[in-house]
N, C-alpha and C positions, 0 to 999 in steps of 0.2 A: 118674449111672446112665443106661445106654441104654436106652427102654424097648424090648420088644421087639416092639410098634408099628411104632416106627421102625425095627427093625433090618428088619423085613420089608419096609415101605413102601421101605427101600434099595435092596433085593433086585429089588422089581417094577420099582422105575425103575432098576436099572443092565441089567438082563436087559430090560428094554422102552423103550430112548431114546428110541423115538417117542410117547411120551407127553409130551414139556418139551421135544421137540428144536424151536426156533424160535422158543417161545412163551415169554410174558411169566407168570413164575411166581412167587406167591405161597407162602409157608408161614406158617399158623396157629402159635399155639403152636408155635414150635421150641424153646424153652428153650437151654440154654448149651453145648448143642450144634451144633445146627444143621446136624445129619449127613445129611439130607433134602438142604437148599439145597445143603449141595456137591457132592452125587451129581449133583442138577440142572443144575448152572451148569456141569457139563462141556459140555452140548449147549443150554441153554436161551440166549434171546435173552437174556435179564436175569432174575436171581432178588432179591426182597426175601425177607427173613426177617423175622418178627415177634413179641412175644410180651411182654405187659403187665407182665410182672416186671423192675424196670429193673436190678436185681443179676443177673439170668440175662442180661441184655443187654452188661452190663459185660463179663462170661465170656464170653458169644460172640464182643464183638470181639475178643478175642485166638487166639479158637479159628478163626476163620473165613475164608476167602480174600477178598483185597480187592475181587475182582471181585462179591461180593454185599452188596447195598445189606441195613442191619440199623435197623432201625425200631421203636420201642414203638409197640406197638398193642395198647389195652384193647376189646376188644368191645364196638357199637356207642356208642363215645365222639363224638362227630361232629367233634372236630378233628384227632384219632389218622385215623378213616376219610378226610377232605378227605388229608390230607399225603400218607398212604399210596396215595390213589386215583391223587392228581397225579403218582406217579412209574411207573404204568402204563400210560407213553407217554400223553401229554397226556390223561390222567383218561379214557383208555377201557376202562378193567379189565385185569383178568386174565384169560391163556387158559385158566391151571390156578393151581387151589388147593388146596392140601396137605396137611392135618392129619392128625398121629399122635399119640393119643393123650390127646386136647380134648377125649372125651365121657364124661368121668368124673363130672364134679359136673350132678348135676342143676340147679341153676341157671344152669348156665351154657349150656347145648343151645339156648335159644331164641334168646339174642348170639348166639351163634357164627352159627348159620345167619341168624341176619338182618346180621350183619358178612361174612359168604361172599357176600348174593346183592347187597349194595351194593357188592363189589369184582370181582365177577366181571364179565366181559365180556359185553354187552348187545348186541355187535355179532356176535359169531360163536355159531352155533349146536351148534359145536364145542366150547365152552366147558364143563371138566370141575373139578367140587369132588369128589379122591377123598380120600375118610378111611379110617384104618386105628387099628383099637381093638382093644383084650382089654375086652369085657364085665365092667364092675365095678359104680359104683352105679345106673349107668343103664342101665332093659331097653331093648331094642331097639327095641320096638315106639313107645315114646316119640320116639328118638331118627329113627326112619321116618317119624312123623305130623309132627314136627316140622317134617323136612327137605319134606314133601310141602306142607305149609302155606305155606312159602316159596317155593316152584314150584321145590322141583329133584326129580327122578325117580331113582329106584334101577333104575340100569344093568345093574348087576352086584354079586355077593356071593360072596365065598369067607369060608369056615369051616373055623379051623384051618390057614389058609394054602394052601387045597388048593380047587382046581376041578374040575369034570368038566370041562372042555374044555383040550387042551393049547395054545390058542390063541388063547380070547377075546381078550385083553387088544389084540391088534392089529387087532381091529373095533371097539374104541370109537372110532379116530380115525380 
């Protein structure tokens, strides 16, 4: 099943390339799809896809183009994070990080975001973790103090798939 997370999270990066276009792109949880990294890997320097289930990993090599590196990564394991960091062009992170879908279990929101700010890129200050969720066991409010606690900021926020401005999305970068 797709969720419809990702279907949207599609939507924004095939209508906005200039969000992956150049950059070394990461995807959380993409499960055995991996409908994300190929939307990406049309314009992205390099895309790794990720996601700690190794039977969802099996299904995505088959599903997925060869030009995207596919990697088990369980949140903050530290030898899944070394492997994965290494192939961010010599362990300097990522420019964008991807997740659709990852903030459903409450135990898992504090990994994520602490595996997000160990792979992100430390060198540009361009460097964007966009997530895209349907609200299920976890409020919001949790999953914001969290992300603040790790030092990322809330840029921007659509609800429902809808913004007031027809044109944010091309001033984050």
């Amino acid at each position: 099943m797709l969720w419809e997370s990702a279907q949207f999270m599609c939507s924004v990066l095939a209508e906005n390339p200039s969000i992956v276009a150049g950059k070394r792109v990461l995807e959380l949880g993409c499960g055995s799809a991996g409908i994300c990294s190929m939307v990406a890997a049309s314009v992205a320097q390099f895309v790794v896809a990720t996601d700690g289930d190794v039977e969802s990993l099996d299904l995505l090599r088959h599903n997925l183009l060869s030009r995207i590196l596919i990697r088990k990564l369980f949140w903050c394991d530290k030898g899944d994070l070394k492997e994965v960091r290494l192939l961010s062009s010599i362990g300097a992170g990522f420019d964008c990080i991807i997740g659709t879908g990852v903030s459903y279990n409450p135990d898992a929101i504090l990994p994520l975001f602490k595996t997000a700010r160990e792979l992100i890129s430390n060198d540009d200050s361009e460097a964007a973790l966009i997530l895209c969720y349907i609200q299920r066991r976890v409020d919001e409010n949790s999953i914001l103090s969290t992300a603040l606690a790790q030092g990322f900021r809330l840029v921007d926020k659509w609800i429902n798939g809808v913004h007031d401005s027809n044109d944010l999305i091309s001033s984050w970068f």
